[in-house]
Every structure is written in C-alpha cells, then in structure tokens.
C-alpha positions in Angstrom: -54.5 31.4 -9.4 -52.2 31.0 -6.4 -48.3 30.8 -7.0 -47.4 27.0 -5.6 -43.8 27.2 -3.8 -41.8 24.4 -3.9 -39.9 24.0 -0.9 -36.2 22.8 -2.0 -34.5 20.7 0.8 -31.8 20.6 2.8 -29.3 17.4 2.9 -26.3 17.5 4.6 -24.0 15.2 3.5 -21.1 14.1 6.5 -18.1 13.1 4.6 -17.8 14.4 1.7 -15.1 11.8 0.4 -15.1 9.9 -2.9 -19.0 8.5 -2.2 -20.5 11.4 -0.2 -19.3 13.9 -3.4 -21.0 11.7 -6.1 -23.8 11.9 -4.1 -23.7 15.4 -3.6 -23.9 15.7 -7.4 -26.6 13.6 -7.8 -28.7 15.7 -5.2 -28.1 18.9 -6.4 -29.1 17.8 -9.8 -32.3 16.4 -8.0 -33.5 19.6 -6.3 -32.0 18.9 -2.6 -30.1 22.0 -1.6 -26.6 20.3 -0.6 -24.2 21.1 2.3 -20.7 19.1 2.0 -18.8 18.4 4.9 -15.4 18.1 5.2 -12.4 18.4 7.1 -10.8 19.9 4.9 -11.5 23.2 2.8 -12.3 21.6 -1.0 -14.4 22.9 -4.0 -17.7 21.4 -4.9 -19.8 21.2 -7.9 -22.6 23.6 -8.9 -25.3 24.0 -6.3 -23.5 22.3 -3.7 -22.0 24.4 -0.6 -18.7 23.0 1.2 -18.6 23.1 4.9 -15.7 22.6 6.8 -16.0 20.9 10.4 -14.4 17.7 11.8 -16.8 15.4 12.7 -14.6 14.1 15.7 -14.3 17.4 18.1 -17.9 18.8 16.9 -15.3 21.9 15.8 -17.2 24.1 13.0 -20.4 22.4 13.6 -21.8 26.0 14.7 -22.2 26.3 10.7 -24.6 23.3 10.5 -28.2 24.7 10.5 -30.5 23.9 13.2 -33.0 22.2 11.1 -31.8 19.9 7.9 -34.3 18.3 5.7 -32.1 15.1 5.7 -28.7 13.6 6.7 -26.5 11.1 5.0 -23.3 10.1 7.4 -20.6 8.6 5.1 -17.3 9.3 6.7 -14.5 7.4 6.7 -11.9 7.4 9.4 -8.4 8.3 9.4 -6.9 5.0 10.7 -8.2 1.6 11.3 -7.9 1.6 14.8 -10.7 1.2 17.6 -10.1 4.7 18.9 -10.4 6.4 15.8 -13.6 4.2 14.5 -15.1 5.4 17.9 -15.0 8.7 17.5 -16.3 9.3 14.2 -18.5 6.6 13.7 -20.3 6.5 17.0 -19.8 9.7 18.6 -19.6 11.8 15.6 -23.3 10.3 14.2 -24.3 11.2 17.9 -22.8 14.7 18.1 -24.7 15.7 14.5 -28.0 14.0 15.4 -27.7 16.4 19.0 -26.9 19.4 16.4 -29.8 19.4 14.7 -33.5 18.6 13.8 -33.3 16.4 11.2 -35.9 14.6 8.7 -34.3 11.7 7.2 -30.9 10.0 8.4 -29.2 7.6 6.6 -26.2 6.1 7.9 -23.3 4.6 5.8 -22.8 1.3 7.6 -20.9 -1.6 6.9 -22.0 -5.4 5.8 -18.6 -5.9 8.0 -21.9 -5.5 10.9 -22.1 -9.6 10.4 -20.1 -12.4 11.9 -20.6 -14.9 9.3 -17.9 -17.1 7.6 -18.8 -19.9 6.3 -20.7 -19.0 2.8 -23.7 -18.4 4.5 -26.6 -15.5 2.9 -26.7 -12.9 5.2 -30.0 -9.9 5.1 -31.7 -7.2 7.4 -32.5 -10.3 9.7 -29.6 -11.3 10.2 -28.4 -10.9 13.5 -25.3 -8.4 13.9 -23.0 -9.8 15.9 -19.9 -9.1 14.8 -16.8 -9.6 17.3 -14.0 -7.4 15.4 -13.4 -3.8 16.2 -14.8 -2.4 13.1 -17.8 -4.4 12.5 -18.9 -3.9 16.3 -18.1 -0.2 16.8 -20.6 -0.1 13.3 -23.1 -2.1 15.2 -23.3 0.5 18.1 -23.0 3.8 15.8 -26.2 1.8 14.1 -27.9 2.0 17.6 -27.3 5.7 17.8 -30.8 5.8 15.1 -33.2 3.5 17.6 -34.6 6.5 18.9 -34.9 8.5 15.2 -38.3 8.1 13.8 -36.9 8.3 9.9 -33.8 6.9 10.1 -31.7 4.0 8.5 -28.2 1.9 8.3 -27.1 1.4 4.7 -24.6 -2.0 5.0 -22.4 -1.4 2.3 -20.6 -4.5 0.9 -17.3 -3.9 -0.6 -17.6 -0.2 -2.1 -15.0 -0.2 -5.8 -14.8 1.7 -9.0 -12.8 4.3 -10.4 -9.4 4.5 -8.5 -9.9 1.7 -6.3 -7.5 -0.9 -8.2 -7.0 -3.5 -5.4 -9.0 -6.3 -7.3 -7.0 -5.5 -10.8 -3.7 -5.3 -8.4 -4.9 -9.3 -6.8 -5.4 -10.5 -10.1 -1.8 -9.5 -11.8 -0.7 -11.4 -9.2 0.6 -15.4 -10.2 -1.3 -16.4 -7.1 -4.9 -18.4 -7.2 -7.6 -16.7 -5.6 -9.0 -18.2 -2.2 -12.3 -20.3 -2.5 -14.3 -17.0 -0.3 -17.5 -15.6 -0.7 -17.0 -11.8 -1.4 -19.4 -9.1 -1.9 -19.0 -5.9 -3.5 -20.9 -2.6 -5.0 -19.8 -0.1 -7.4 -19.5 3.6 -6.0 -21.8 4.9 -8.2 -24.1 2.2 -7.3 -24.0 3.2 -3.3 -24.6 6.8 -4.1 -27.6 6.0 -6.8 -29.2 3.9 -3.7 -29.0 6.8 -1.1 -30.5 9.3 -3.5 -33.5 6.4 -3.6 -33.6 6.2 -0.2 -33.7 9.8 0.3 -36.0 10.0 -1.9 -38.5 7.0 -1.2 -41.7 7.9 1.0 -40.9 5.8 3.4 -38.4 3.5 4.4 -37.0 0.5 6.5 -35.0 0.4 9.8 -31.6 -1.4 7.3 -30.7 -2.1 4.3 -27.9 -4.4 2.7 -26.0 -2.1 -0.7 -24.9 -5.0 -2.1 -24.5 -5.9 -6.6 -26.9 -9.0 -7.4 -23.9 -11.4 -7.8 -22.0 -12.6 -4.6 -18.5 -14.2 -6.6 -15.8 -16.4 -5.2 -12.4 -14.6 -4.9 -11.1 -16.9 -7.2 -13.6 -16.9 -10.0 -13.0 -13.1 -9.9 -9.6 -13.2 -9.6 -9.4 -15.3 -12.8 -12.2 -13.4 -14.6 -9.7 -10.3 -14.1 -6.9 -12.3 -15.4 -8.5 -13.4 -18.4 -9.2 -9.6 -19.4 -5.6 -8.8 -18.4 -4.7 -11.7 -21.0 -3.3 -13.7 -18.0 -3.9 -17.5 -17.8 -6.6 -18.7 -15.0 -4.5 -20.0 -11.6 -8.3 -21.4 -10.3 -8.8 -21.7 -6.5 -6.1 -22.0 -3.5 -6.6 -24.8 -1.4 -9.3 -24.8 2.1 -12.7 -24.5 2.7 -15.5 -22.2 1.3 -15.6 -19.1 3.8 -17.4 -15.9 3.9 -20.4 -14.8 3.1 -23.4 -14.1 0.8 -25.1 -10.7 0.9 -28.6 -10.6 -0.1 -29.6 -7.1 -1.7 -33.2 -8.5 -2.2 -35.2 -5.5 0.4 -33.2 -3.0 -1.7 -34.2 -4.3 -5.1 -37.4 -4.4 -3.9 -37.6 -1.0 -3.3 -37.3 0.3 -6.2 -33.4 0.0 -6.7 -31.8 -1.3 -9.7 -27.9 -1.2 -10.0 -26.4 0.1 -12.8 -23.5 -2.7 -12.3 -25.2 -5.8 -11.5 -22.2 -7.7 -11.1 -18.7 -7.6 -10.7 -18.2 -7.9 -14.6 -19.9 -5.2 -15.6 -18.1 -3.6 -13.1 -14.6 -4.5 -14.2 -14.9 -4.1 -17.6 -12.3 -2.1 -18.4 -8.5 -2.0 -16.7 -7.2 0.7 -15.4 -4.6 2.6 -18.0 
C-alpha cells in the first residue's frame, strides 16, 4: 500500500495581537503550520513560530517564505491617525501580498467600511462609502484583494471580551445610554470565523463578523447595570442613529457564534 502524505499548511498570520494569537492557537491545534508576526520579539504557543518584522517598512520580511498556504492580515495600528492607518493597512497588505505566493488571504477589515447612521441593516451589498479616515483607508486596503483570486475582507463589528472593559466602564457610569444602534463580536468569535474561512472550500469576496443581536446602547448599557446591581437610567434624549449589521452570509456558511449576543457575552464582570 502506498504511504499517503498529508501536506500541513502554511498560514501566516500579520499581527499577532490579542485576535491574531487566539487564532494562531486555534490553527496550530487544526493542523496549519503557523508563522506569527510581530513587531515585537514575543513567545508563542506550541506549534506556532514567532516572526519578527514591521509590517510598515517591509523590515524583516526576508524571513517570510516565498510561498504561504494562506494569509490572515489582522494588525492594528499604532495611532488613529490617517498616516499611520495608511501604512499599515494599505501599503502593508500590499507589501505582503508582493512578498509572497499566497493561497488564501483574508483581511481583517472593519464594519466602520459603511457610512450609515440612521438604524439602517447594512450587508456584503452594501455600498462602502464611508467618508472618515478609518473607514475609507479600510475601503482601499480592501481593494488591494480585487486582483487575488482567493481572497476576502472580514468586516468586523465591534471586536470585545476578555480585557476589553469599555462597555462595563459605560455602564458604571450614572449616565443613560444613547438610543444608537451598535454592533459587536466577541474575540473568540472573530478568531472561530477566520479558522472557518480558512478552512471553507471556497469562499466570498466579504463578509460582515458580526453576533446575531444588533442592541441599542442604552438597552446594553442598562443590561450591564442591572448585573452590576445598578438601577436602569433608560435612553438619553435624540434620534435612533447607527446601524444594523447583518451576519446572515456568515451564518450561512457554516458559522455559528459561540456568543450570540451581547449577553452571553457579558455574563460575568470583570474582578
């Protein structure tokens, strides 16, 4: 009988913050032979190997191999500033993809991509046409995978979870939560849905990371409160602004979120 070799692969992982490391876990653990980069020198897990190279000035990048099985880009920048969300986002997903031959990108966009404010659902088909720095330097980093055959923007909603505290922080506040649409995904969530992405047969050109359960600031805010054993402060005066994000292409995948909504989520404050 002949011996059947089965061919790990290769994903390198750009930005290996708090996201891009639980990802890395998950990877290893499912067979993909995981390069890290960083900035910064840091130790990894088991089966994952740390690279350091700054995705900025393309310096270190002579350790990247030539050809990677797959790609997730999930950086964060420095600063909020235009300059600084330029170089990363758009220039540093164009210096990698100019590195090396790559299989499967995904890219670790932003649902920030959309212009909408006025409780509106928003999906793949909306239009991005967001006029603020962020959300437009996003939109043109996106356009950096129109000529990749295998590629994809992830639009993450608003990524929380362990150490991210502002929510809990809002609601010890005596002040009533605005009447906004806001959308949110837990960290463990986002880095469940690019393993399933990475390891789907094939994939779309976008997809919205998003929980099932777009929430009102204020109804959050006073479902916090309530499990702080604070008294509800309801809704601050104005209209109903932001928007909905619809995570209905991603469920249909295949996805399921381990926290469906923003309770299951919270469920425990932070010590």
């Amino acid at each position: 009988m002949p011996t059947l070799h089965h061919t790990r692969r290769t994903l390198l992982i750009a930005g290996a913050g708090d996201t891009g490391s639980r990802l890395a876990a998950l990877a290893a653990a499912n067979g993909f032979d995981v390069l890290a980069l960083r900035r910064r020198e840091v130790a990894m897990g088991p089966g994952i190997r740390a690279l350091r190279a700054d995705l900025r000035s393309g310096e270190g990048f002579s350790a990247i191999p030539q050809h990677l099985d797959a790609l997730v880009f999930c950086a964060a920048p420095d600063e909020r500033s235009e300059v600084a969300y330029r170089a990363l986002y758009r220039d540093g997903l164009r210096r990698l993809l100019d590195r090396a031959d790559i299989g499967r990108v995904l890219f670790v966009s932003s649902t920030a991509v959309y212009a909408e404010d006025a409780g509106g659902i928003v999906d793949e088909d909306t239009p991005a046409d967001a006029t603020a720095f962020n959300g437009r330097l996003l939109i043109e980093a996106e356009r950096e995978l129109d000529a990749h055959p295998d590629a994809a923007a992830f639009r993450a909603s608003g990524i929380y979870g362990p150490g991210r505290e502002r929510m809990w922080q809002r609601a010890r506040r005596d002040e009533p939560g605005e009447p906004r649409w806001t959308n949110r995904i837990h960290v463990d969530d986002v880095a469940g849905a690019l393993l399933h992405l990475l390891q789907s047969p094939r994939i779309a050109r976008a997809y919205c990371g998003n929980d099932d359960a777009p929430a009102l600031e204020h109804e959050v805010v006073d479902g916090l409160r309530a499990r702080l054993g604070l008294s509800a402060l309801g809704a601050s005066p104005g209209p109903v602004t932001g928007k909905r994000v619809s995570n209905a292409r991603l469920r249909g995948s295949g996805w399921q979120p381990r926290f469906p909504s923003w309770r299951e989520g919270y469920a425990t404050p932070p010590d």
